[in-house]
Legacy VTK file of the C-alpha trace (Angstrom):
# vtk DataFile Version 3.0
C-alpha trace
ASCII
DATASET POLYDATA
POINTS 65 float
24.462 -0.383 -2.635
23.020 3.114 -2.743
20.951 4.247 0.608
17.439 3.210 1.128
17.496 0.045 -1.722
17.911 -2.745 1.156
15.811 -3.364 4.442
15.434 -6.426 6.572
12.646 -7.004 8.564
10.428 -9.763 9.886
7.202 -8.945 7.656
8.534 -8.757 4.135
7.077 -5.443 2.883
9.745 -2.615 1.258
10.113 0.251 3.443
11.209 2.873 0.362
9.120 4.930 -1.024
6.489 4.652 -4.219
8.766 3.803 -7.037
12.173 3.184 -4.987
13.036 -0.397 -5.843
14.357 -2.245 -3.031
15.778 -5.599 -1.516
13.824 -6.641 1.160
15.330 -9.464 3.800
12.744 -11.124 5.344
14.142 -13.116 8.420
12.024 -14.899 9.933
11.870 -17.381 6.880
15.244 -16.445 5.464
13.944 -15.059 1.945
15.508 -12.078 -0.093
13.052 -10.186 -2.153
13.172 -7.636 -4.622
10.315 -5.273 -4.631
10.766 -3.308 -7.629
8.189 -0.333 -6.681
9.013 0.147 -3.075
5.662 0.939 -1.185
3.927 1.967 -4.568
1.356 -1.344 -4.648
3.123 -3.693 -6.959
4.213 -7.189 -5.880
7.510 -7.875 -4.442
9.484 -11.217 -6.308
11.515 -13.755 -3.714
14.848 -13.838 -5.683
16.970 -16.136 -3.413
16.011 -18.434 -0.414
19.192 -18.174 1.897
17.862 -20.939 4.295
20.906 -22.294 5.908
23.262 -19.368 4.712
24.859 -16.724 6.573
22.980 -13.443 7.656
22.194 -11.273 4.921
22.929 -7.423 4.620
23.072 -4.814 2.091
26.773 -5.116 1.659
26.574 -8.955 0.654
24.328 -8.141 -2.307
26.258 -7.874 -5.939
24.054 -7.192 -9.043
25.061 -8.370 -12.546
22.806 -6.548 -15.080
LINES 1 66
65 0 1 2 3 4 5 6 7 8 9 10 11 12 13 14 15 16 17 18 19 20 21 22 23 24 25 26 27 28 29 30 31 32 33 34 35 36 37 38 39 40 41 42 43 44 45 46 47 48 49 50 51 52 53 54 55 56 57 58 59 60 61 62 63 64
């Protein structure tokens, strides 16, 4: 995954900037979201609910387009 399009943190917000989609891993309540414009204002999606899975990180995440 190229650098900057994952984070994990407790909150949920992205961390990239304005127009940098990213995967966001919140922990606390074990949800993976995609934000598609980074910090630029639009809402970020939950795409997977990995309650009861192993810990998520950048390298576990494969995208089929």
């Amino acid at each position: 995954m190229a650098t900057g399009r994952y984070t994990a943190n407790n909150t949920g917000p992205a961390s990239s900037a304005a127009g940098v989609g990213q995967f966001v891993s919140e922990k606390e309540v074990s949800l993976l979201w995609w934000d598609v414009a980074g910090a630029g204002g639009e809402a970020a999606v939950v795409i997977a609910d990995l309650t009861g899975s192993r810990k998520c990180n950048g390298a576990a995440i494969t995208v089929v387009a």
